[in-house]
PDBQT receptor file of N, H, CA, C and O in Angstrom, charges set to zero:
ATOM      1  N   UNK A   1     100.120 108.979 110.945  1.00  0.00    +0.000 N 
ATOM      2  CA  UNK A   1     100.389 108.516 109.606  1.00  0.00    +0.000 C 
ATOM      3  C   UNK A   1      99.557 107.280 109.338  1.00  0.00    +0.000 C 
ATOM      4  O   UNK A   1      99.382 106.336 110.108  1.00  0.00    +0.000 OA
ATOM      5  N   UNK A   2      99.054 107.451 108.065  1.00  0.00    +0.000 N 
ATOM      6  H   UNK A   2      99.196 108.217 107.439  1.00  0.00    +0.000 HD
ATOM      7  CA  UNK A   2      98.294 106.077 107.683  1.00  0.00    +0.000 C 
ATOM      8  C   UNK A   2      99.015 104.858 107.207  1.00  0.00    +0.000 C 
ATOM      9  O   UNK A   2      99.985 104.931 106.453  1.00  0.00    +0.000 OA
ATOM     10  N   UNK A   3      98.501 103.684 107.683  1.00  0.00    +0.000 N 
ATOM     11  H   UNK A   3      97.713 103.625 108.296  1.00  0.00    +0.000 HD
ATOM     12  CA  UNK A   3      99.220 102.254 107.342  1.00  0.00    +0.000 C 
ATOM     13  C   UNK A   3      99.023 102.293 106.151  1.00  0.00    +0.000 C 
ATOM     14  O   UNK A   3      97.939 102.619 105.667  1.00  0.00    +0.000 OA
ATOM     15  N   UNK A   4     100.462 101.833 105.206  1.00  0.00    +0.000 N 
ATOM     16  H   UNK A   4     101.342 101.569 105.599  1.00  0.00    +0.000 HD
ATOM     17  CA  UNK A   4     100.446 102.072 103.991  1.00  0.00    +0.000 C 
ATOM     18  C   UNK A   4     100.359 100.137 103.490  1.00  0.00    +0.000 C 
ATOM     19  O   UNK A   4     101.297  99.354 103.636  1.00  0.00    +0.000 OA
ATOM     20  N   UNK A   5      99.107  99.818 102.965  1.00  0.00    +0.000 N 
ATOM     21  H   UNK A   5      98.344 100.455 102.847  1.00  0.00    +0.000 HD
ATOM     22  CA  UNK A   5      99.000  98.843 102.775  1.00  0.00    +0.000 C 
ATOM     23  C   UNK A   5      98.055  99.343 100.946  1.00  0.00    +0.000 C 
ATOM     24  O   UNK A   5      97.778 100.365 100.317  1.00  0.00    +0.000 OA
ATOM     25  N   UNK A   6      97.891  97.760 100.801  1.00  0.00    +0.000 N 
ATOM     26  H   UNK A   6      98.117  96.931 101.312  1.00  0.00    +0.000 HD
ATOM     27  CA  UNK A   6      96.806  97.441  99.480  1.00  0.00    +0.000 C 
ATOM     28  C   UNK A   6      97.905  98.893  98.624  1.00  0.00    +0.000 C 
ATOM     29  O   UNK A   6      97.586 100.074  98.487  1.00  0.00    +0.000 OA
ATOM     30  N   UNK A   7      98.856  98.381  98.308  1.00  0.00    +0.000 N 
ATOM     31  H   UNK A   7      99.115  97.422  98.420  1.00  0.00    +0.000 HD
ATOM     32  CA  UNK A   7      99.402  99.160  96.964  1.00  0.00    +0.000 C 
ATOM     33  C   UNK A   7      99.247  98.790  95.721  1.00  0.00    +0.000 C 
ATOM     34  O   UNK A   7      99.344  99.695  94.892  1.00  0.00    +0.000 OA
ATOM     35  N   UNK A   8      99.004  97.586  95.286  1.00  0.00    +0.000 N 
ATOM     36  H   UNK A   8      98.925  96.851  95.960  1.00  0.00    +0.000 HD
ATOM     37  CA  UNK A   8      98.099  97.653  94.117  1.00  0.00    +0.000 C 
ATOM     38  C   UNK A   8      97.632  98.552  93.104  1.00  0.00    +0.000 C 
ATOM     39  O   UNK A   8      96.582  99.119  93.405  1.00  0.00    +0.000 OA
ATOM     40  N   UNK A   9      97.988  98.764  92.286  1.00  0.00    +0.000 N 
ATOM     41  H   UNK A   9      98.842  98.304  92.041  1.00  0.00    +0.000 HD
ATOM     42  CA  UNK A   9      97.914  99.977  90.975  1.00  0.00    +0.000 C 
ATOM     43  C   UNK A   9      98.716 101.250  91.889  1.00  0.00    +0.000 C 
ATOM     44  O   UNK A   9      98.761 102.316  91.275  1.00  0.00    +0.000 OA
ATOM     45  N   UNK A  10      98.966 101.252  92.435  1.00  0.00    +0.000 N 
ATOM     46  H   UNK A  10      98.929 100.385  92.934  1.00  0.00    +0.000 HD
ATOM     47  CA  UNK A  10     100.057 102.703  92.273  1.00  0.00    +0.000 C 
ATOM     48  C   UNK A  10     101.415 102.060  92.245  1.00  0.00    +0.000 C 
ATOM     49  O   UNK A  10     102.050 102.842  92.952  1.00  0.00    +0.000 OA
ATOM     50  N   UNK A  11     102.310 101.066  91.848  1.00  0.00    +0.000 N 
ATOM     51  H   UNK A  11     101.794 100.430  91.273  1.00  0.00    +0.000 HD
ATOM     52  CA  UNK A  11     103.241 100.705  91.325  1.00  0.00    +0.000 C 
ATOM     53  C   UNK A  11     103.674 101.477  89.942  1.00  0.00    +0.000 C 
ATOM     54  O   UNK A  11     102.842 101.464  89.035  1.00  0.00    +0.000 OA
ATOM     55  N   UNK A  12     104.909 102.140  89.726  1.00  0.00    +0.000 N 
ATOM     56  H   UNK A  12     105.585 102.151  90.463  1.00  0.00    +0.000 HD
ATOM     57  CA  UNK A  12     105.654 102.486  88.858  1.00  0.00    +0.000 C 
ATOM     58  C   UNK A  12     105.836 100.880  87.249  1.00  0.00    +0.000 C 
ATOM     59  O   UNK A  12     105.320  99.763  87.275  1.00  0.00    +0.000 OA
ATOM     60  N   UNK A  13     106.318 101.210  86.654  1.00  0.00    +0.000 N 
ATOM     61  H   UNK A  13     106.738 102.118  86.632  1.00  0.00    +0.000 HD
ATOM     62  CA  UNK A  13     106.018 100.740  85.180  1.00  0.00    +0.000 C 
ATOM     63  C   UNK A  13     107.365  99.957  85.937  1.00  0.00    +0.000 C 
ATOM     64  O   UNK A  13     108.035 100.469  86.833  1.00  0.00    +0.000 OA
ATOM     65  N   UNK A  14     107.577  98.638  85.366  1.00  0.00    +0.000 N 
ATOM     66  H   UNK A  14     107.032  98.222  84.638  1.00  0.00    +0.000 HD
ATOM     67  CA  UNK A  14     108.933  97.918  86.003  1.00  0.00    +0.000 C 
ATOM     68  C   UNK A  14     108.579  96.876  86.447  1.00  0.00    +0.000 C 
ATOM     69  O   UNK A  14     107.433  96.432  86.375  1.00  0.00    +0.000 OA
ATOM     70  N   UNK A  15     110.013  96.076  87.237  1.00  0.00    +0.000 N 
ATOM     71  H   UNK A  15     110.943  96.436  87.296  1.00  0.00    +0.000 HD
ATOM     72  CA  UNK A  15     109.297  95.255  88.115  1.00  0.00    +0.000 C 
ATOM     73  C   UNK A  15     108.943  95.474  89.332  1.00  0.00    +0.000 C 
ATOM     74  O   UNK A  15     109.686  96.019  90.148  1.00  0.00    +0.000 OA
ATOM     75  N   UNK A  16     107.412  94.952  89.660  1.00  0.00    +0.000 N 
ATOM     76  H   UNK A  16     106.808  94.510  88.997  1.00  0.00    +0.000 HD
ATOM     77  CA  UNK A  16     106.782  95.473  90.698  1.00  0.00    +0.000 C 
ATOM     78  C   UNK A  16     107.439  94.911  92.336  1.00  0.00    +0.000 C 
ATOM     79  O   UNK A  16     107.012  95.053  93.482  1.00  0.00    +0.000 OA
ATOM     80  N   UNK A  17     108.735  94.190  91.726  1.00  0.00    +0.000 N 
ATOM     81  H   UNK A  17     109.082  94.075  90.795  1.00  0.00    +0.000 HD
ATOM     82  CA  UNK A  17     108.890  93.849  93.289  1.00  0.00    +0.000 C 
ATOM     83  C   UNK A  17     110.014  94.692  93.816  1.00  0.00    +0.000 C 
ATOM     84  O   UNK A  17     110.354  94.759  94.997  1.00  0.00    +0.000 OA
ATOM     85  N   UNK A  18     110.688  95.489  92.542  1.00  0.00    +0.000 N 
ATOM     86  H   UNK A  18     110.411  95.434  91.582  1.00  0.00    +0.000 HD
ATOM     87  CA  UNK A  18     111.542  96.289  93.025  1.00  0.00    +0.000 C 
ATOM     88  C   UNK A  18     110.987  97.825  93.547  1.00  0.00    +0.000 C 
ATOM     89  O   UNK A  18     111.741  98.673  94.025  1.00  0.00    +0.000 OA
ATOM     90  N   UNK A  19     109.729  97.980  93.386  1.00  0.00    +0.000 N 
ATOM     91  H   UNK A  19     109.116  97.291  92.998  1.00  0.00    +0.000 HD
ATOM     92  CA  UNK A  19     109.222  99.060  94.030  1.00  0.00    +0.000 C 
ATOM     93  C   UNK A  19     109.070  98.952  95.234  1.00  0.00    +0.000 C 
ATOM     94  O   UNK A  19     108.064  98.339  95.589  1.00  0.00    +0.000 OA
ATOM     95  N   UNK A  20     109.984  99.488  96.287  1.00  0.00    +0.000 N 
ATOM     96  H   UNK A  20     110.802  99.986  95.999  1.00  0.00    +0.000 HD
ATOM     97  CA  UNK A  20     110.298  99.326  97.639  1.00  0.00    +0.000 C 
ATOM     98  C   UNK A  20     109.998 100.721  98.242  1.00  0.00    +0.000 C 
ATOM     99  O   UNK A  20     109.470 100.904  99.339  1.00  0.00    +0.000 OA
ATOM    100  N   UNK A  21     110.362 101.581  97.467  1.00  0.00    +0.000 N 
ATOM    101  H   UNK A  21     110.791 101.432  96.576  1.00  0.00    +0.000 HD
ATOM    102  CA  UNK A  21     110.302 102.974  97.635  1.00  0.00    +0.000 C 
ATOM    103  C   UNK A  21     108.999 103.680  97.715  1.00  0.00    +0.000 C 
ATOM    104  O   UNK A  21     108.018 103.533  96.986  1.00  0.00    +0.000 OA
ATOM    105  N   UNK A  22     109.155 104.436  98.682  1.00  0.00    +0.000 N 
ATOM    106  H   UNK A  22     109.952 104.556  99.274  1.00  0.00    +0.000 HD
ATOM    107  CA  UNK A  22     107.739 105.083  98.765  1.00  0.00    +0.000 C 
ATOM    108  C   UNK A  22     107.416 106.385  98.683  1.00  0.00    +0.000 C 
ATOM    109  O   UNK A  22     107.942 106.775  99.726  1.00  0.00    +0.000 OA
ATOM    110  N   UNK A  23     106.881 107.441  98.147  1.00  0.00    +0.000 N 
ATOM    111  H   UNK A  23     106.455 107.124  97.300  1.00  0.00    +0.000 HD
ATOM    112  CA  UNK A  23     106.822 108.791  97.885  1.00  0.00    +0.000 C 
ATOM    113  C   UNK A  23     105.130 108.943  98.865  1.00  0.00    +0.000 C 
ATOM    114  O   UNK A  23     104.028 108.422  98.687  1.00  0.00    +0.000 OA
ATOM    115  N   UNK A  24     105.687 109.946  99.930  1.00  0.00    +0.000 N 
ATOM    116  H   UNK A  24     106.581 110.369 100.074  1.00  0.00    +0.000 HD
ATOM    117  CA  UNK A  24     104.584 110.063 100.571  1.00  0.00    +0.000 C 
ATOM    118  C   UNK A  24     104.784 111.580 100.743  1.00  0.00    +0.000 C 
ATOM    119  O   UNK A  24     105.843 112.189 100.590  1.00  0.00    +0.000 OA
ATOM    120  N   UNK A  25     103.347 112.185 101.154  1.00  0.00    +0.000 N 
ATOM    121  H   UNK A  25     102.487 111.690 101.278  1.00  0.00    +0.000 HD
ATOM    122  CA  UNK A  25     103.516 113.704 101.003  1.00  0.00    +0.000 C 
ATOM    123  C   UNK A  25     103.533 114.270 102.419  1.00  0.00    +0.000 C 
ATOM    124  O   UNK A  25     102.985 113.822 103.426  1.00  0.00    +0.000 OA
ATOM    125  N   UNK A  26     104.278 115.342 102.266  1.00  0.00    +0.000 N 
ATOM    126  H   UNK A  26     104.724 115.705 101.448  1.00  0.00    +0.000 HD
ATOM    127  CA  UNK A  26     104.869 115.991 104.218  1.00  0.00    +0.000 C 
ATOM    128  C   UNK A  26     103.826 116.658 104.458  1.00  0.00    +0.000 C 
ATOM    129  O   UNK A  26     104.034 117.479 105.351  1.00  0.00    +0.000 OA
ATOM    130  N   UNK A  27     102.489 116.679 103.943  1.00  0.00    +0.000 N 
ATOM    131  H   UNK A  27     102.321 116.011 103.217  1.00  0.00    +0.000 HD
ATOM    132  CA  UNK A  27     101.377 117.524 104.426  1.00  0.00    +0.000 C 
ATOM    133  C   UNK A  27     100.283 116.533 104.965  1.00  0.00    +0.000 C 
ATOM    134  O   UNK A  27      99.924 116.650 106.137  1.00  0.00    +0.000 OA
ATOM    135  N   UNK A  28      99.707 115.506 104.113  1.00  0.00    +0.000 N 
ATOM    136  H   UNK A  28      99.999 115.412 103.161  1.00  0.00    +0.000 HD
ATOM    137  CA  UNK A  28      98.796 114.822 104.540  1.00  0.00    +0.000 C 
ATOM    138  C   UNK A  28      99.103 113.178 105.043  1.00  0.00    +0.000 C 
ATOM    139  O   UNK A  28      98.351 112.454 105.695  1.00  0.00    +0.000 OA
ATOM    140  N   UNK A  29     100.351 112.897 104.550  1.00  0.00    +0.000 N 
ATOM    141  H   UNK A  29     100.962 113.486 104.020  1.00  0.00    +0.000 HD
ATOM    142  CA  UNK A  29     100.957 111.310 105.280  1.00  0.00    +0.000 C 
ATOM    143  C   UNK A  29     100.302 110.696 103.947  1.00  0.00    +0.000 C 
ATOM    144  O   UNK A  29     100.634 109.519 104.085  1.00  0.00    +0.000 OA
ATOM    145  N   UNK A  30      99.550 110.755 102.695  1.00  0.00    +0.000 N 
ATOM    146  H   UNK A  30      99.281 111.712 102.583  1.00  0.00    +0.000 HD
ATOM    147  CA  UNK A  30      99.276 110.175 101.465  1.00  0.00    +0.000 C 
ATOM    148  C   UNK A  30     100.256 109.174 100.869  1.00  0.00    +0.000 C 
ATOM    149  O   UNK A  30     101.436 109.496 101.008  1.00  0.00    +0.000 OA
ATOM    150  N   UNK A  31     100.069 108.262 100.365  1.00  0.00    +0.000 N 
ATOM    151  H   UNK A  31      99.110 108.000 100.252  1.00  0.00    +0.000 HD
ATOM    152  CA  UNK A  31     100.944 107.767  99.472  1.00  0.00    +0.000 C 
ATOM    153  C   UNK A  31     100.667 108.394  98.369  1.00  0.00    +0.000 C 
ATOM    154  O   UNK A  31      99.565 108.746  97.950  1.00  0.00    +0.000 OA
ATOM    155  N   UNK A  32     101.746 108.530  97.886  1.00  0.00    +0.000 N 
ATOM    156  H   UNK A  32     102.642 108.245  98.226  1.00  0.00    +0.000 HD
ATOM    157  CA  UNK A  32     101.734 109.400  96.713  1.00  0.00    +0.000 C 
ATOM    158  C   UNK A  32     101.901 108.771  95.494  1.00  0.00    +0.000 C 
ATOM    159  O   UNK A  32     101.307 109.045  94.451  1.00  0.00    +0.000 OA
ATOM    160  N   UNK A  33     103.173 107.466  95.762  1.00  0.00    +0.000 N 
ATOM    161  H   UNK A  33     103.655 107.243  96.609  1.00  0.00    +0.000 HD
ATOM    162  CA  UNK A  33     103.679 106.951  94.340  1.00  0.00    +0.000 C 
ATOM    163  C   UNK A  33     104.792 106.119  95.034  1.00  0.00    +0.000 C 
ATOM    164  O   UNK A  33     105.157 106.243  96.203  1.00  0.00    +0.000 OA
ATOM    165  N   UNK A  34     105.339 105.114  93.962  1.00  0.00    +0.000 N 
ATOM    166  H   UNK A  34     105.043 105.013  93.013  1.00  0.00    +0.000 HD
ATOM    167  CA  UNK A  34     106.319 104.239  94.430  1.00  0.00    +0.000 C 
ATOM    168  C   UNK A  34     107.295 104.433  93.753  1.00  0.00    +0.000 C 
ATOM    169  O   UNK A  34     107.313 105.263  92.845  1.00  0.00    +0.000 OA
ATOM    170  N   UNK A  35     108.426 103.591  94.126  1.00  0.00    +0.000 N 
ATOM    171  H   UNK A  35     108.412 102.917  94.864  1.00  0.00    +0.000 HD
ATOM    172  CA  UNK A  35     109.727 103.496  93.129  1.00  0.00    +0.000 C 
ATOM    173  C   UNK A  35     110.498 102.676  93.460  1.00  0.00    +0.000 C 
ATOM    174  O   UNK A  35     110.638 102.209  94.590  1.00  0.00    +0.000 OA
ATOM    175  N   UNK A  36     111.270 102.335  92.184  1.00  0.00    +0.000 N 
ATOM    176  H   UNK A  36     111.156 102.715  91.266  1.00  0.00    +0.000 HD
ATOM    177  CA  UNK A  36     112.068 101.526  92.063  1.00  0.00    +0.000 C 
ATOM    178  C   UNK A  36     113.316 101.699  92.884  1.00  0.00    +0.000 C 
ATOM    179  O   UNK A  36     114.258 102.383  92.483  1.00  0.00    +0.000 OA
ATOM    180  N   UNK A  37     113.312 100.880  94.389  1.00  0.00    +0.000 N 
ATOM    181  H   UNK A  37     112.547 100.324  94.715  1.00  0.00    +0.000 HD
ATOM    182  CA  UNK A  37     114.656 100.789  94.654  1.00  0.00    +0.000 C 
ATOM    183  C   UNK A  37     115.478  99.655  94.890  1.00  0.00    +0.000 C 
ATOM    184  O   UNK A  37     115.173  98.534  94.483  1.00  0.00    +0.000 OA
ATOM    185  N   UNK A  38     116.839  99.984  95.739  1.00  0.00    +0.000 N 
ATOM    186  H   UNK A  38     117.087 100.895  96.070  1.00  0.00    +0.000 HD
ATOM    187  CA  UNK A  38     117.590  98.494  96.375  1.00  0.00    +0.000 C 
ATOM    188  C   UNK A  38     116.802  97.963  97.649  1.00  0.00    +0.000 C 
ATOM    189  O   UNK A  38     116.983  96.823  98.077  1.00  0.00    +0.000 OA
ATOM    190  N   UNK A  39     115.906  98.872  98.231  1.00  0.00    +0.000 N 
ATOM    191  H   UNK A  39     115.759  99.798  97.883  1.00  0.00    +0.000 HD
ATOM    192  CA  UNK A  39     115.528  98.562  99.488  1.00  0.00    +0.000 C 
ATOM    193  C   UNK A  39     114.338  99.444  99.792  1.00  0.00    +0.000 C 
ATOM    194  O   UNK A  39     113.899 100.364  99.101  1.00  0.00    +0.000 OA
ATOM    195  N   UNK A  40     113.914  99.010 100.910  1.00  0.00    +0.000 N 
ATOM    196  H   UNK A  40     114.270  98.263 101.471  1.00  0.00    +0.000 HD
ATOM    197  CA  UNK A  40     112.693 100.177 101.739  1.00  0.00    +0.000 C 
ATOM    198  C   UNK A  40     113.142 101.460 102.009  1.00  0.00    +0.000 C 
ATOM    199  O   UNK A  40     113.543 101.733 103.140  1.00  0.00    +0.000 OA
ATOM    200  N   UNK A  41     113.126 102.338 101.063  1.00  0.00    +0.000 N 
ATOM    201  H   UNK A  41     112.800 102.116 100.144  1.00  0.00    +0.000 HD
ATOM    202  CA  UNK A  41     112.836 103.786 101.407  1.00  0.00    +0.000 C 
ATOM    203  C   UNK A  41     111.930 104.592 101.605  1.00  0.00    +0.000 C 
ATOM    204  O   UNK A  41     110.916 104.183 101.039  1.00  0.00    +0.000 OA
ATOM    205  N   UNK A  42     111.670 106.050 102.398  1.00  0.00    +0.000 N 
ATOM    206  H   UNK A  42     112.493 106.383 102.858  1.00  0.00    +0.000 HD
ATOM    207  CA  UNK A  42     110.716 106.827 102.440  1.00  0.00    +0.000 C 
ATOM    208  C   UNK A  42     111.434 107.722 101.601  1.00  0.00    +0.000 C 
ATOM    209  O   UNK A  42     112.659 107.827 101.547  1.00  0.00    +0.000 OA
ATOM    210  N   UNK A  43     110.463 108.455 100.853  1.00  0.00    +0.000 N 
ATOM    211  H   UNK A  43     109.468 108.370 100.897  1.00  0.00    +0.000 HD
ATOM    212  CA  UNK A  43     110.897 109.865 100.201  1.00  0.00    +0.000 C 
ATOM    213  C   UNK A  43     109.976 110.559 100.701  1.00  0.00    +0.000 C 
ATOM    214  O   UNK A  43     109.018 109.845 100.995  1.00  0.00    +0.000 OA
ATOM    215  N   UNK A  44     109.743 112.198 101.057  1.00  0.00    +0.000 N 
ATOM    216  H   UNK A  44     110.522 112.778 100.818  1.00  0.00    +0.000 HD
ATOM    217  CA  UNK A  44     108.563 113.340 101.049  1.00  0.00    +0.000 C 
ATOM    218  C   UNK A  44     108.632 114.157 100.265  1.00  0.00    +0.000 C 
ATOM    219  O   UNK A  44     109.716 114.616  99.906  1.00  0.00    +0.000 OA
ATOM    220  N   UNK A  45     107.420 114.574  99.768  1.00  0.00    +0.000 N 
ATOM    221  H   UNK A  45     106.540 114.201 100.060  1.00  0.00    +0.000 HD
ATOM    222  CA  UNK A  45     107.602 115.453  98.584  1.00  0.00    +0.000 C 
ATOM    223  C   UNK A  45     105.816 116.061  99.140  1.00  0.00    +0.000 C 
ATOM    224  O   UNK A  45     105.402 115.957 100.295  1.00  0.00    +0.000 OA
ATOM    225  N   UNK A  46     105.173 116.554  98.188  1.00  0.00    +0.000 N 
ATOM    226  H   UNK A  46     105.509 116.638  97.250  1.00  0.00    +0.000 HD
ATOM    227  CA  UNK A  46     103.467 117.401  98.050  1.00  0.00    +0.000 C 
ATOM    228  C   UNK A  46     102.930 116.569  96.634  1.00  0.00    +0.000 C 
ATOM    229  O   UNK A  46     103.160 116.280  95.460  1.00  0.00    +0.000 OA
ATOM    230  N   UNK A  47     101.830 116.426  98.040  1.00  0.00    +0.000 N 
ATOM    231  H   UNK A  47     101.643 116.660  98.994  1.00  0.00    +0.000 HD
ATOM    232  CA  UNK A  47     100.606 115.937  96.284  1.00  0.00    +0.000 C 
ATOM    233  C   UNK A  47     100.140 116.807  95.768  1.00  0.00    +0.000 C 
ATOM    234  O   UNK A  47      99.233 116.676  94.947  1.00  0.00    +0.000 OA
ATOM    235  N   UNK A  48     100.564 117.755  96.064  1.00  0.00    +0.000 N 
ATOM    236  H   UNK A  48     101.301 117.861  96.732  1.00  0.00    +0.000 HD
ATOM    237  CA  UNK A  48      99.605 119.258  95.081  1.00  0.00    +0.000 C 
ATOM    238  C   UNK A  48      98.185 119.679  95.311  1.00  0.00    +0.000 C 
ATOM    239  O   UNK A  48      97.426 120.274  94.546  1.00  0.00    +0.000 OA
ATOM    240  N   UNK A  49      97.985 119.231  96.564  1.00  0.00    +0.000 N 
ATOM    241  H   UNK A  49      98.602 118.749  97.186  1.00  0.00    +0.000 HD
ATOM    242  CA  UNK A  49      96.281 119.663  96.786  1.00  0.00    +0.000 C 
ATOM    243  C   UNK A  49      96.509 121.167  97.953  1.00  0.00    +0.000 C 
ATOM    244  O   UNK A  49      97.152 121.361  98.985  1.00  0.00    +0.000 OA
ATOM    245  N   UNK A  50      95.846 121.758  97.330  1.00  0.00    +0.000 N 
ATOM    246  H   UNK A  50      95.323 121.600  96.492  1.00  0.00    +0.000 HD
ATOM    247  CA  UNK A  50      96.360 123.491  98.049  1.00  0.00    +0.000 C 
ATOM    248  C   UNK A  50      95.990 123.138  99.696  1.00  0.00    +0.000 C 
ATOM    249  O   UNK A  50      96.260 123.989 100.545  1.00  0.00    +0.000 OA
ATOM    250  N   UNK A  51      95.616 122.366  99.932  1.00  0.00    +0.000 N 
ATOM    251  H   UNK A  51      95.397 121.675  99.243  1.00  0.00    +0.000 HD
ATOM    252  CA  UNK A  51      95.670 122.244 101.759  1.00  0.00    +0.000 C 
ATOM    253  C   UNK A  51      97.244 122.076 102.336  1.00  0.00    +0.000 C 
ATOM    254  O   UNK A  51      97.781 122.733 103.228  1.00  0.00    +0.000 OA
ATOM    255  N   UNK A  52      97.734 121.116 101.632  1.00  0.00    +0.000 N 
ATOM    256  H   UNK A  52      97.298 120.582 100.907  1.00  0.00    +0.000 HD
ATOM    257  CA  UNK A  52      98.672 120.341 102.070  1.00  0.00    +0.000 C 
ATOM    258  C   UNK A  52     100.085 121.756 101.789  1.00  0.00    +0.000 C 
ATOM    259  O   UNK A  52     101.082 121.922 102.491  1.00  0.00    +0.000 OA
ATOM    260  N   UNK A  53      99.639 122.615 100.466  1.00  0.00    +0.000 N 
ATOM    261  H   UNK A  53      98.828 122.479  99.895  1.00  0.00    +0.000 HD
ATOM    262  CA  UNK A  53     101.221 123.138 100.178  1.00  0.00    +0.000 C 
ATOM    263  C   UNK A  53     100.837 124.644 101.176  1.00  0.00    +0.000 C 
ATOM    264  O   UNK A  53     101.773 125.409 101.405  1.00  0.00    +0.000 OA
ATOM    265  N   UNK A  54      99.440 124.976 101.719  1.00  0.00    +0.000 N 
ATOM    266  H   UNK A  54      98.679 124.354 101.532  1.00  0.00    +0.000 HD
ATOM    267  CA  UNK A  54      99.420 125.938 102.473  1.00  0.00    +0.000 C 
ATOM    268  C   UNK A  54     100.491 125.672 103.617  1.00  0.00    +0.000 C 
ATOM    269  O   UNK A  54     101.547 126.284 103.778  1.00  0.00    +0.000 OA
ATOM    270  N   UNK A  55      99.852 124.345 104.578  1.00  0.00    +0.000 N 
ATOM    271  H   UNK A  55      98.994 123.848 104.448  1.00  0.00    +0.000 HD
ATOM    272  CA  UNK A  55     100.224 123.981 105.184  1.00  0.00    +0.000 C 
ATOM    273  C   UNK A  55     101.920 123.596 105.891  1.00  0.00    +0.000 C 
ATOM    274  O   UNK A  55     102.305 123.840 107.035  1.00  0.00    +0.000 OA
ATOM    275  N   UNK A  56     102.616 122.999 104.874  1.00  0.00    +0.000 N 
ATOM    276  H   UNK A  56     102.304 122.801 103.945  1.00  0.00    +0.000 HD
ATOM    277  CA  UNK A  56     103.244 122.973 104.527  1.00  0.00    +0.000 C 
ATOM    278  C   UNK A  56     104.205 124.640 104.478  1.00  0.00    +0.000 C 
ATOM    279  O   UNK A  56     105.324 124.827 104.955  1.00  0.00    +0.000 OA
ATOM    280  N   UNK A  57     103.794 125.119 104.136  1.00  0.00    +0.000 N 
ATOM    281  H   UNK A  57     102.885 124.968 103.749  1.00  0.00    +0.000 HD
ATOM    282  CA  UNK A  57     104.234 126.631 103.502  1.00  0.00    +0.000 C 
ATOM    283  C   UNK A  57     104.262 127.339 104.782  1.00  0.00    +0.000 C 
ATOM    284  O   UNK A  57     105.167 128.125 105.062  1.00  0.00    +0.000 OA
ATOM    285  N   UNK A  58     103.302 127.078 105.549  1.00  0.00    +0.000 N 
ATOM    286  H   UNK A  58     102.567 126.440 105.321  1.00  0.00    +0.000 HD
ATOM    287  CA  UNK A  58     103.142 127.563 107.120  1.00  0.00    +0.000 C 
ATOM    288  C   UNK A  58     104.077 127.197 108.043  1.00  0.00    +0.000 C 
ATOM    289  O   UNK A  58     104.695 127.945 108.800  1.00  0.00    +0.000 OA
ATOM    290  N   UNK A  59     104.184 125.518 107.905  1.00  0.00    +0.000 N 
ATOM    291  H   UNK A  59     103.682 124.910 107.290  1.00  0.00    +0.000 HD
ATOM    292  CA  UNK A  59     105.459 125.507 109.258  1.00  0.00    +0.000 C 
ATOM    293  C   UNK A  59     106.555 125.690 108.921  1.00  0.00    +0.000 C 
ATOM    294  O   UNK A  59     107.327 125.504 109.862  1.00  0.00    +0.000 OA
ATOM    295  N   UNK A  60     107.292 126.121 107.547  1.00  0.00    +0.000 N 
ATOM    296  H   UNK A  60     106.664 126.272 106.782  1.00  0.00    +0.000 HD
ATOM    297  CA  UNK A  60     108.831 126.496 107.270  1.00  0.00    +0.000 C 
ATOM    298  C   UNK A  60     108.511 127.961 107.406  1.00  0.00    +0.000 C 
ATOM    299  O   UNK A  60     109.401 128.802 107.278  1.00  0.00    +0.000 OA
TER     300      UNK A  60
């Protein structure tokens, strides 16, 4: 997984210090997007690039 640093412009609309949350994708380890939470969370979700949802699609 890549060190998720320099987030800078991918912050959600808000305040930027409550974006704690992190949307990263279960195919490539990407940051995907942030969000507004109470604390440091991970979320997984797909960035939509057909490698990742093959992939993905393969190990379930």
């Amino acid at each position: 997984m890549k060190t998720l640093t320099g987030l800078d412009g991918m912050q959600s609309q808000g305040d930027p210090t409550k974006d704690m949350g992190l949307v990263i994708c279960a195919g490539c380890d990407e940051l995907i997007d942030t969000l507004p939470t109470d604390g440091v969370k991970i979320f997984h979700s797909q960035c939509g690039r057909e490698e990742c949802k093959s992939r993905i699609s393969e190990e379930w």
